[in-house]
N, C-alpha and C positions, 0 to 999 in steps of 0.2 A: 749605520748599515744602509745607507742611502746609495744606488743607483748615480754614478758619476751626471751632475747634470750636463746635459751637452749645450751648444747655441742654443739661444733663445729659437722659440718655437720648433724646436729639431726636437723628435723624441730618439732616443738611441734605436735602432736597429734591434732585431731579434737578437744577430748573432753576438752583437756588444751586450746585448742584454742576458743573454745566456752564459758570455763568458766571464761577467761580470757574479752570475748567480752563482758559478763552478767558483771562484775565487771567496765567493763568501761563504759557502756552506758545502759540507763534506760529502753531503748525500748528493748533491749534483755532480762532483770531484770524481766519486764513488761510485758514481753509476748505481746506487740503490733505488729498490722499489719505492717510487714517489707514494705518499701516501694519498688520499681521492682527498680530494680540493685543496692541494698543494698551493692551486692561484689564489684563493681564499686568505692562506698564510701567507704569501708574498706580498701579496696588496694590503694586508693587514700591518707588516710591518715594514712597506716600502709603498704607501699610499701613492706618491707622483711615476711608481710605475704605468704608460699606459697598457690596459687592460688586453685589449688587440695585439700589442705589438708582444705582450705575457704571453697569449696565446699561441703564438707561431713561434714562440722562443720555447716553448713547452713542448710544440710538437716535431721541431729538428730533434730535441732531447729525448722526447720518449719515441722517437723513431730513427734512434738513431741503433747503428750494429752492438754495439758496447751494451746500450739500455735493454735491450731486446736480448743479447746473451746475459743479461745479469738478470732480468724478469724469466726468461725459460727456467731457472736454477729456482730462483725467491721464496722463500713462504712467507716473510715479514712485509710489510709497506714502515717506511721512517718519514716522522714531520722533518723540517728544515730545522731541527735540534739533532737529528739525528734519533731520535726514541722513538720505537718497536709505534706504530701506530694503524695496525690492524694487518690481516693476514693477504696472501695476495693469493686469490681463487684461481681454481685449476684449469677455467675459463680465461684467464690471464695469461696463464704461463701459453695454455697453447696457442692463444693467437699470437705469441712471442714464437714459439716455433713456429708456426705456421709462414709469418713474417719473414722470420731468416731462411728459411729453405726455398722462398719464393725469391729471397732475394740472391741466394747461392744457385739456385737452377739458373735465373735471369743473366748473372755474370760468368756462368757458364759456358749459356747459350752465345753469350759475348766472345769469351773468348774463342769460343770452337768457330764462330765465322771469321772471327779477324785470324786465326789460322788459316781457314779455305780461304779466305781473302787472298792471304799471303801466297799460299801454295801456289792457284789460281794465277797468279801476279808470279810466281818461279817460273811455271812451264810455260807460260805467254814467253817470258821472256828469252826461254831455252828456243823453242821455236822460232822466235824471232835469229837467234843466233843461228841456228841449223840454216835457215833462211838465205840468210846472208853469207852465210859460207858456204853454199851449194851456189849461190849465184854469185859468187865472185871467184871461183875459181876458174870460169870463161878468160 
C-alpha cells in the first residue's frame, strides 16, 4: 500500500497524493468524516509519504465541497479501515455549514456580476448600434 514512487528526489504532488489516497482507501473515495490524526495513520502505514506534501493533500480533501457536504450530515469520524472512530462534534458539522454557504453566497456573488457584466456588455453594444444607424442614414 505504497504511495507510487516518482523520480528520484521528486516527492508526488498533493493532488497525485490525494488521488492516489482516494484509490486506496474508501473513506477518501467516500467522502467520510476523516477520523482526528488521520496523517498519523497515513504515515504509519506509508512512512516515505512526505509529511508537508500529507498536509496540503489533507487540506484540498477536507476543503473540498463533497467533504464539507458530507461533514454538515456526519455524526461518525472513520480511520482509513473504514471503522466508526469517534464522533464528529456539532462544532464540526457547523463550520462545514458555515464553509459551504460562504462558499455558495461567493459563487453567487460571481455569477450575478458576470450577468451585469454581460447585460452592461448588451446595451454598450445596442447603443453603439443606434449610434451607427442614426449616423449613417446622412
Amino acid at each position: 500500500m505504497n504511495v507510487t514512487t516518482p523520480p528520484e528526489n521528486s516527492a508526488p504532488s498533493p493532488r497525485q497524493l490525494l488521488k492516489t489516497l482516494q484509490e486506496q482507501y474508501a473513506v477518501f473515495r467516500e467522502c467520510r468524516a476523516l477520523s482526528i490524526g488521520i496523517d498519523k495513520q497515513i504515515i504509519a502505514a506509508q512512512p516515505d509519504v512526505p509529511r508537508k506534501v500529507l498536509r496540503i493533500a489533507l487540506g484540498i480533501h477536507t476543503n473540498s465541497t463533497p467533504y464539507l457536504k458530507a461533514m454538515e450530515r456526519a455524526t461518525s469520524r472513520f480511520d482509513l479501515q473504514g471503522n466508526a472512530a469517534g464522533e464528529v462534534v456539532e462544532e464540526h458539522r457547523e463550520r462545514a455549514k458555515t464553509m459551504l454557504r460562504e462558499r455558495y453566497k461567493k459563487v453567487a456573488e460571481q455569477r450575478k456580476a458576470q450577468r451585469e457584466a454581460e447585460e452592461a456588455e448588451r446595451r454598450h453594444a445596442e447603443k453603439l448600434e443606434q449610434l451607427t444607424a442614426k449616423f449613417s442614414k446622412k
